[in-house]
C-alpha positions in Angstrom: 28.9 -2.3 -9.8 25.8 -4.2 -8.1 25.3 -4.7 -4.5 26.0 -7.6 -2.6 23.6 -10.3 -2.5 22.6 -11.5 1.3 21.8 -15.1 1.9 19.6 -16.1 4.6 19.4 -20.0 4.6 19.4 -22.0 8.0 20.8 -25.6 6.0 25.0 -24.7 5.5 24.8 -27.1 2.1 22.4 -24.7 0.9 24.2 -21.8 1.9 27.4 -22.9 0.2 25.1 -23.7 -3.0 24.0 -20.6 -3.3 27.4 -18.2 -2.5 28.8 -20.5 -5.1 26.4 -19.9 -7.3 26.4 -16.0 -6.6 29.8 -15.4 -6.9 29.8 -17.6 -10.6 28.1 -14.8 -11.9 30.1 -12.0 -10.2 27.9 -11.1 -7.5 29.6 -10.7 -3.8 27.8 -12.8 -1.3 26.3 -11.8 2.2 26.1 -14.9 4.6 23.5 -16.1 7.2 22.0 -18.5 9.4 18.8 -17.5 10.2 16.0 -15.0 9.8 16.9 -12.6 13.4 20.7 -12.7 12.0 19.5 -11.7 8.5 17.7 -9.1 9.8 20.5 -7.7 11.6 22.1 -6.9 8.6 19.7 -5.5 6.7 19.2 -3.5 10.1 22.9 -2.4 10.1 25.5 -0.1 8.8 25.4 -2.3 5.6 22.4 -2.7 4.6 23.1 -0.3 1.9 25.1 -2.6 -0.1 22.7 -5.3 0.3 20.8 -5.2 -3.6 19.2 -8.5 -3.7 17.9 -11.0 -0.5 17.8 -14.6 -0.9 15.7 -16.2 1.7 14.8 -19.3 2.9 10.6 -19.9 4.1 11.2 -22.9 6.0 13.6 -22.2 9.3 13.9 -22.7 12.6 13.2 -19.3 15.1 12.2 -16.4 12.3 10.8 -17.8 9.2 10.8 -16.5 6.0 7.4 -15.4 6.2 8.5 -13.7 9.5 11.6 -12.0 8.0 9.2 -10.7 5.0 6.9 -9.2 7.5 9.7 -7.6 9.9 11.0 -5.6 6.0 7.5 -4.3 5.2 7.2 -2.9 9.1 10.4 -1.7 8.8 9.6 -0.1 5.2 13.1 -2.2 3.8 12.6 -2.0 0.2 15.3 -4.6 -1.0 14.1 -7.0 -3.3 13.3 -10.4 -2.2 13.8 -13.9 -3.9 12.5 -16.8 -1.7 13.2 -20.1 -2.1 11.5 -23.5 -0.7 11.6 -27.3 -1.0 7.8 -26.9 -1.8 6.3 -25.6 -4.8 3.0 -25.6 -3.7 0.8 -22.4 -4.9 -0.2 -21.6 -1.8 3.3 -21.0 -0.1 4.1 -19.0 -3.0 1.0 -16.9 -2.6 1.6 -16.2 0.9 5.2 -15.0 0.3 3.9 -12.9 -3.2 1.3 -11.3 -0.4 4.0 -10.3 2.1 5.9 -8.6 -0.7 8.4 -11.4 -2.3 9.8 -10.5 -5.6 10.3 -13.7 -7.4 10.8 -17.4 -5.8 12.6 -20.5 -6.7 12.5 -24.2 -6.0 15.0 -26.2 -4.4 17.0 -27.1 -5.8 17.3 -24.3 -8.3 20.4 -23.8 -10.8 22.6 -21.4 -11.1 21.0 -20.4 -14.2 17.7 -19.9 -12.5 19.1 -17.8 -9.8 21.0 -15.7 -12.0 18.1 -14.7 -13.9 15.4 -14.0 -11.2 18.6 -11.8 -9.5 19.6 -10.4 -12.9 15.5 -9.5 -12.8 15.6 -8.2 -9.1 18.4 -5.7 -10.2 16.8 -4.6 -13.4 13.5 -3.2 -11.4 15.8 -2.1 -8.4 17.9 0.2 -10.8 14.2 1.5 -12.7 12.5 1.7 -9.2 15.4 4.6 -8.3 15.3 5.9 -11.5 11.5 6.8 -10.9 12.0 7.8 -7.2 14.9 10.3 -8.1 11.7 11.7 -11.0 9.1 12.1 -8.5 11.4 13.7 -6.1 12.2 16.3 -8.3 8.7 17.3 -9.2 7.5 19.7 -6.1 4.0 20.5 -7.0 0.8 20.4 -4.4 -1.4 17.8 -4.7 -5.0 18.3 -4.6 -8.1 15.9 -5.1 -7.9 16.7 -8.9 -5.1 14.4 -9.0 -6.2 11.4 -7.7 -6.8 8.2 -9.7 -10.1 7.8 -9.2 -13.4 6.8 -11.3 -15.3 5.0 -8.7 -18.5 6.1 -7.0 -17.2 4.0 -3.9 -14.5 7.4 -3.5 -16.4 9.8 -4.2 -17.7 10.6 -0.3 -14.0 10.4 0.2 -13.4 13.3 -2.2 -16.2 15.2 -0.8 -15.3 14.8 2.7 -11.6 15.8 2.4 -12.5 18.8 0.5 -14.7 20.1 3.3 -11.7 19.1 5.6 -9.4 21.2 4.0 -11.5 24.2 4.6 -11.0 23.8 8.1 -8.2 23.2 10.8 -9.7 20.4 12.9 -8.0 17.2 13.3 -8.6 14.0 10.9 -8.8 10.3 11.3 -8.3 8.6 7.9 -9.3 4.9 8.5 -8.4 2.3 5.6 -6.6 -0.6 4.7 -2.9 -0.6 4.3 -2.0 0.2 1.0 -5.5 2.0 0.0 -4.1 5.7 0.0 -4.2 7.4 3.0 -1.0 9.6 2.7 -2.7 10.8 -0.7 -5.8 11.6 1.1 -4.2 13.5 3.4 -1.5 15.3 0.7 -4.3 16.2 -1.1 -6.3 17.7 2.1 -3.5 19.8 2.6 -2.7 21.0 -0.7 -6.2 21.7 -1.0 -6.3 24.2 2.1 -4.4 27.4 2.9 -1.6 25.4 4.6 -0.5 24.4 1.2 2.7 26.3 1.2 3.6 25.0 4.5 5.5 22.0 5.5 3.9 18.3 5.3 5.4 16.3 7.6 5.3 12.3 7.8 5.5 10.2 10.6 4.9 5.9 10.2 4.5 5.9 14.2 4.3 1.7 13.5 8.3 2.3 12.6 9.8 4.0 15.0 11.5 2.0 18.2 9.3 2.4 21.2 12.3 3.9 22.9 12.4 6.8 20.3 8.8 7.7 19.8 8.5 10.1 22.2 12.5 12.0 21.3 11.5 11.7 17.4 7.8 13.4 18.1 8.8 16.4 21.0 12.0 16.8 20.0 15.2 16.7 22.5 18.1 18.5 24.2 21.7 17.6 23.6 22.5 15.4 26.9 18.6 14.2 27.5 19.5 10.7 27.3 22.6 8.4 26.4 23.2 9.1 22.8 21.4 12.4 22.4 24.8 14.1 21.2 22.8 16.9 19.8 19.3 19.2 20.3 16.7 17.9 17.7 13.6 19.8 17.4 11.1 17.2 16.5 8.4 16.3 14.1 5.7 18.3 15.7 7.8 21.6 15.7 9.3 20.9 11.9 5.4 21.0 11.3 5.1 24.3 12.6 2.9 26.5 10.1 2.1 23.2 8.8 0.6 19.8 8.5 1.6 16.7 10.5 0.5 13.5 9.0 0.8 10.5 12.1 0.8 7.5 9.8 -0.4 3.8 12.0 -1.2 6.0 15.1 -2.7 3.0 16.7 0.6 1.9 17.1 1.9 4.2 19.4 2.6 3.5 23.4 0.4 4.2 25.5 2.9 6.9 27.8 3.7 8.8 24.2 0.1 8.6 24.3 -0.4 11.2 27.5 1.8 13.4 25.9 0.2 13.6 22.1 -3.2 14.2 24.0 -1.8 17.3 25.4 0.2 18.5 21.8 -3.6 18.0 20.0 -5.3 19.8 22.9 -3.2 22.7 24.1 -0.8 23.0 21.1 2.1 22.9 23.3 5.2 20.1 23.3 7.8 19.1 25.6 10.4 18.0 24.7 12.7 15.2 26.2 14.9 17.0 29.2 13.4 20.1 28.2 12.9 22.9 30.8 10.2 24.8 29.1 7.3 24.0 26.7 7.2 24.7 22.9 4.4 26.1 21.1 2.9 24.6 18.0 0.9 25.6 14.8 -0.1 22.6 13.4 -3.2 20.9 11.5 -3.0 16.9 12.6 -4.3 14.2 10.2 -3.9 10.8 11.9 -4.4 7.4 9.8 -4.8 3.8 10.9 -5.2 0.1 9.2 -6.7 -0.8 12.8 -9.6 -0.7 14.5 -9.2 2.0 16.9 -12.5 1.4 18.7 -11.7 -2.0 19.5 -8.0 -1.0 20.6 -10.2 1.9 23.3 -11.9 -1.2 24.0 -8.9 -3.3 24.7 -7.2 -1.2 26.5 -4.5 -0.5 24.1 -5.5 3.1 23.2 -6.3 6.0 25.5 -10.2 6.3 24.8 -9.9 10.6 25.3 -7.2 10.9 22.8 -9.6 8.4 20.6 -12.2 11.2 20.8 -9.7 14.1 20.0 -8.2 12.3 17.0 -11.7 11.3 15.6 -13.7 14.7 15.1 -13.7 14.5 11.2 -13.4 10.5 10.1 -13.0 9.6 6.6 -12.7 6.2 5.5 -10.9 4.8 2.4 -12.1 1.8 1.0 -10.0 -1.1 -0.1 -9.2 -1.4 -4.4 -11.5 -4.6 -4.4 -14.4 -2.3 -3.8 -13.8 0.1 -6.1 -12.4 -2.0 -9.4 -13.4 0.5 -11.8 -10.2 2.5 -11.0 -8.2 -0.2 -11.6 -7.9 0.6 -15.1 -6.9 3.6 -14.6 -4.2 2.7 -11.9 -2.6 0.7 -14.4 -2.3 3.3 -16.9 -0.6 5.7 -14.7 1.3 3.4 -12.8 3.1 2.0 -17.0 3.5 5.7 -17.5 5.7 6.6 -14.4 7.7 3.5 -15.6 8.3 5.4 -18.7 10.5 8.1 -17.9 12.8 5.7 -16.2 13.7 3.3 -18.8 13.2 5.6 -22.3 14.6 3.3 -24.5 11.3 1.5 -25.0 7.9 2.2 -24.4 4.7 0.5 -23.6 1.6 0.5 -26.1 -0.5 -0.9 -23.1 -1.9 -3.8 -21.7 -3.8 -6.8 -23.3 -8.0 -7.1 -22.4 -7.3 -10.1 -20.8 -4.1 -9.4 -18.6 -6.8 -6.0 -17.4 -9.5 -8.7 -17.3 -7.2 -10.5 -14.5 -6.1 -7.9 -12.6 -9.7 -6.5 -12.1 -11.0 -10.0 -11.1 -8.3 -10.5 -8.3 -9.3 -8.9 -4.6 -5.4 -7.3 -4.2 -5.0 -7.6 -0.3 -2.1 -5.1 -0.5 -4.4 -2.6 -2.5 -3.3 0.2 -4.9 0.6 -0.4 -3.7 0.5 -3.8 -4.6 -1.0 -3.0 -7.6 1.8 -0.5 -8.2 4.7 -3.0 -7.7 2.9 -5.8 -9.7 2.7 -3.0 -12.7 6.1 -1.8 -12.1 7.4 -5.1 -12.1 5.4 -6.6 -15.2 6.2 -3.1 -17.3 10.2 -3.5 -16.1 10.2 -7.2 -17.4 7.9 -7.0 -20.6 10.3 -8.4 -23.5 7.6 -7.4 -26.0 5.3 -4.0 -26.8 2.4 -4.8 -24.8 1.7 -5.8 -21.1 0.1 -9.7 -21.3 -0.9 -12.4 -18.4 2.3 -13.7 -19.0 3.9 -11.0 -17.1 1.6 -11.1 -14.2 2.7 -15.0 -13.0 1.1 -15.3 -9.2 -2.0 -12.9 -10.0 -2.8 -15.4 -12.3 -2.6 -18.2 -10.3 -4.1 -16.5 -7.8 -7.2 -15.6 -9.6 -7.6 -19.1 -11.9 -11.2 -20.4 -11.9 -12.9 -16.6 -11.4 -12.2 -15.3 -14.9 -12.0 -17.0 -17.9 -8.7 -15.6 -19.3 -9.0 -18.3 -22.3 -11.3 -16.0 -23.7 -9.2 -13.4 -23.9 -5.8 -14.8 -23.8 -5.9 -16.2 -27.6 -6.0 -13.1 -29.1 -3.1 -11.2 -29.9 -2.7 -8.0 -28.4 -3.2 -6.2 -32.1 -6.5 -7.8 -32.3 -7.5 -5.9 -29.2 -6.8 -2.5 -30.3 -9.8 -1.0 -28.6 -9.8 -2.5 -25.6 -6.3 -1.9 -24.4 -5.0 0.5 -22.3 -3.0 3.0 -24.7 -0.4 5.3 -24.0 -1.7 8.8 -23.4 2.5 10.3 -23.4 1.7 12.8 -20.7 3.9 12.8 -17.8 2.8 10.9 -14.2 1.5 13.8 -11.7 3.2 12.1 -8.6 3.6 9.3 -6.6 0.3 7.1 -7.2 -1.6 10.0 -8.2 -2.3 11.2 -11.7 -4.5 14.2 -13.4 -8.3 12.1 -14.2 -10.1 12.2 -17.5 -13.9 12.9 -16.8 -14.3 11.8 -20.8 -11.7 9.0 -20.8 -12.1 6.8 -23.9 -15.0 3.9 -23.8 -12.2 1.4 -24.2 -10.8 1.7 -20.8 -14.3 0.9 -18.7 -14.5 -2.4 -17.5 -16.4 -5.2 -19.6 -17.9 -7.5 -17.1 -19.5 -7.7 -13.8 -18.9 -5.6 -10.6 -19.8 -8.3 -8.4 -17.8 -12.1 -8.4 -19.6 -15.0 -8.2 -16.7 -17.5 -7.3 -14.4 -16.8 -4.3 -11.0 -17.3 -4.7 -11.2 -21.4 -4.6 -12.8 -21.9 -7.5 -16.4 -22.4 -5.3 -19.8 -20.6 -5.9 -20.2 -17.4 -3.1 -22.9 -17.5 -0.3 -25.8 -16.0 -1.0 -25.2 -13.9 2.2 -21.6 -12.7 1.0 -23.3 -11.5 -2.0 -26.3 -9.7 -1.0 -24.0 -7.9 1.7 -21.7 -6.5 -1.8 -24.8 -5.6 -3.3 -26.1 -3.7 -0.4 -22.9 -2.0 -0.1 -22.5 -1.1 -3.6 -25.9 0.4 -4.1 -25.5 2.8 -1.1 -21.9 3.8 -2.8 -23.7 4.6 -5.9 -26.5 6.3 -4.7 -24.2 8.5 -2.0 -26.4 7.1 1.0 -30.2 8.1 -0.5 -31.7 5.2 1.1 -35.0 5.8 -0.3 -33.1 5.5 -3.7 -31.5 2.3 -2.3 -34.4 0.2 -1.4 -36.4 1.4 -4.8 -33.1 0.2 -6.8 -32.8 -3.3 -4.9 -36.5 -4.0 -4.8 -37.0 -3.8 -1.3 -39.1 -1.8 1.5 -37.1 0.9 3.3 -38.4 -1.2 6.4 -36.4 -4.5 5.0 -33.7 -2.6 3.8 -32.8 -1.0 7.4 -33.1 -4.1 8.8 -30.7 -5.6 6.6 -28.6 -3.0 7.6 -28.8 -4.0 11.0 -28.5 -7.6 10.1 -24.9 -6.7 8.8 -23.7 -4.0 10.9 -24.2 -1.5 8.2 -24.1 2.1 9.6 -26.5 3.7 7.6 -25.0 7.0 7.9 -22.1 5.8 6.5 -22.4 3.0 4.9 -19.3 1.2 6.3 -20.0 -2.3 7.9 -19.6 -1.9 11.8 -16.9 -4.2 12.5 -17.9 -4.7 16.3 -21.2 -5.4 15.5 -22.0 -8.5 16.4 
């Protein structure tokens, strides 16, 4: 038996619409007026049952949009179906980005809704099919595993295995989506720690009013509720590694305290009459801009300096495409396992075609749940453009797909993604191929030449890629650099420092100005 199926509509003839049109097809229906009170819900002691969410974009107070963002900060993984009076591409691009599952158009039949929620349950039922499978493969990860063939990660690799010869702390800076947790799995499964507990913390989803109990640790009686003694994240890490994902978002009083844990290896915990010691290796990891947060006042500026001893930055999917390929492949393989009764011979030149051309702003996990999604709902033997609806309307006008598209997927033997039947490694990880087939590189250019309106690129905007790319592939030889590009060593530093190119890192200084 399925879930219930909450409603979060702000008009009451659309609300009655659609529990009518829920329970026609069996479903039991879940109620609401609004965005805060739909929230609540999924925020309660029933959120469980909730399988599918129906949501309005267009209210009054917490919009749909809003409601999207408050489940991905919250990590609620239920699927979504919005609806909206508008069809327009762009409000269904902006909901796609904040991590809507399918959408529909008032007003949208019964029919319709039964068939995106018939969808929704089908991948919700594979999704825990695949979670149970990972969780019950324990092996260490190390940097062999990663998914990667791009020259834009390999100082990433390099730097994280020099890392995990050592116990000092890490920053891992990046976009969200790009990695970070891997980066940091693999850090520790690379060093001698990699026995010892990993233990993960999303600092950006814990209540203020809990950071500090939920890091220390408390005694039974601290505080109203505290019923019993809980030790605490930075003593279950004892021996270990703690991995403090979105650290910009802590408070800046849980601040004071974490300074102390990093310098003196001691805790205290909440009502506590004595310290605790701790063993611990600490690998922080932020989408922000800590700098600019010191600068801001919204992060302590010495625990900025303790955190950021060894950086390593992870750079977004749209800067390393060439891994894209094989991204997909792994993430139709972990699909596999999960739904036996058919398997998929791969993916079409020009579906792979489209999904290298688009920028993904979620990165590699919202490549993941576009592949999981597409592989769950494929009605035929090959993944097509067909099954990858908003990418493509999303990246129309910077790839020909017409080239591609009119060719049946058995015409494109070679340059399909095949089916290698080995088993995924783990979680968006998988063991690389240094000799992978020829058919899986990409067939076309590195660098776009239309944005994502249709219109020609400044010639700025491109140079800057260029620049960028040829220090990735040359690892930062910027003699190398300027003799590839054509250009004195002289015009190439100050390019550099027309951009806010660090050239030790070759990351663009964001507070350069």
């Amino acid at each position: 038996m399925t879930g219930s199926i909450l409603i979060v509509d702000d008009d009451p003839v659309q609300r009655r619409l659609l529990e009518a049109a829920v329970a026609k097809y069996g479903h039991t229906a879940i109620v609401t007026d609004g965005g805060e009170a739909g929230l609540d819900v999924l925020d309660g002691p029933n959120a469980r049952d909730v399988s599918v969410v129906i949501l309005d974009l267009v209210m009054p107070g917490l919009d749909g949009i809003g409601v999207l963002k408050a489940m991905r900060e919250r990590g609620i993984q239920v699927p979504v179906i919005v609806q909206t009076a508008q069809g327009g591409i762009e409000t269904v691009v902006s909901a796609m980005r904040h991590g809507a599952f399918d959408f529909v158009v008032k007003p949208a039949s019964p029919e319709r809704l039964q068939a995106s929620i018939g969808n929704a349950l089908k991948v919700e039922a594979v999704e825990g099919e695949v979670k149970r499978t990972t969780r019950r493969r324990g092996d260490h990860l190390t940097f062999k595993d990663l998914i990667t063939h791009s020259p834009a990660m390999d100082r990433v690799i390099r730097l994280g295995q020099k890392a995990a010869a050592s116990n000092i702390p890490i920053l891992i800076e990046g976009e969200s989506g790009v990695g970070k947790e891997l980066v940091a799995r693999a850090i520790q499964g690379s060093s001698d720690r990699r026995s010892k507990p990993f233990v993960t913390v999303n600092c950006g989803a814990i209540p203020d009013n809990l950071v500090e109990s939920i890091l220390f640790g408390h005694e039974k009686g601290s505080f109203t509720g505290a019923t019993e003694k809980h030790t605490g994240k930075f003593v279950e890490a004892h021996s270990g590694t703690l991995f403090l994902d979105e650290i910009g978002d802590l408070p800046l009083d849980v601040q004071v305290k974490l300074l102390r844990a990093v310098q003196d290896g001691e805790v205290d915990p909440v009502g506590g009459r004595s310290t605790v010691r701790v063993d611990i290796r600490l690998i922080s990891a932020t989408h922000r801009n800590l700098l600019q947060q010191v600068k801001d006042g919204k992060f302590r500026e010495d625990l900025f300096y303790r955190l950021n001893v060894y950086p390593i930055f992870v750079p977004p999917l749209r800067d390393r495409r060439d891994d894209i390929p094989y991204l997909v492949e792994h993430f139709m393989e972990k699909v596999a396992p999960a739904d036996p009764r058919r398997r998929l011979n791969g993916i079409s030149a020009a579906a792979l075609a489209m999904l290298q051309a688009y920028d993904w702003p979620g990165n590699i996990r919202q490549l993941e749940n576009a592949v999981f999604r597409a592989s769950v709902l494929c009605e035929g033997d090959m993944l097509t453009v067909e099954e990858f609806p908003q990418i493509r309307a999303q990246v129309d006008g910077t790839v020909n797909l017409d080239a591609y598209g009119a060719l049946s997927p058995s015409a494109l033997p070679d340059l399909a993604i095949e089916s290698r039947g080995e088993g995924p490694a783990g979680d968006g990880v998988a063991a690389t191929e240094p000799d992978a087939p020829a058919r899986l590189q990409p067939r076309f250019g590195t660098l776009r030449a239309l944005d994502e309106r249709g219109n020609v690129r400044a010639l700025a905007d491109v140079e800057l890629e260029m620049i960028k790319l040829a220090i990735d592939h040359y690892n930062g030889q910027m003699s190398e650099v300027a003799r590839r590009l054509g250009i004195g060593r002289s015009t190439l530093y100050r390019k550099l420092k027309e951009y806010g190119i660090d050239p030790e890192t070759g990351r663009v200084d964001r507070l350069a100005s």
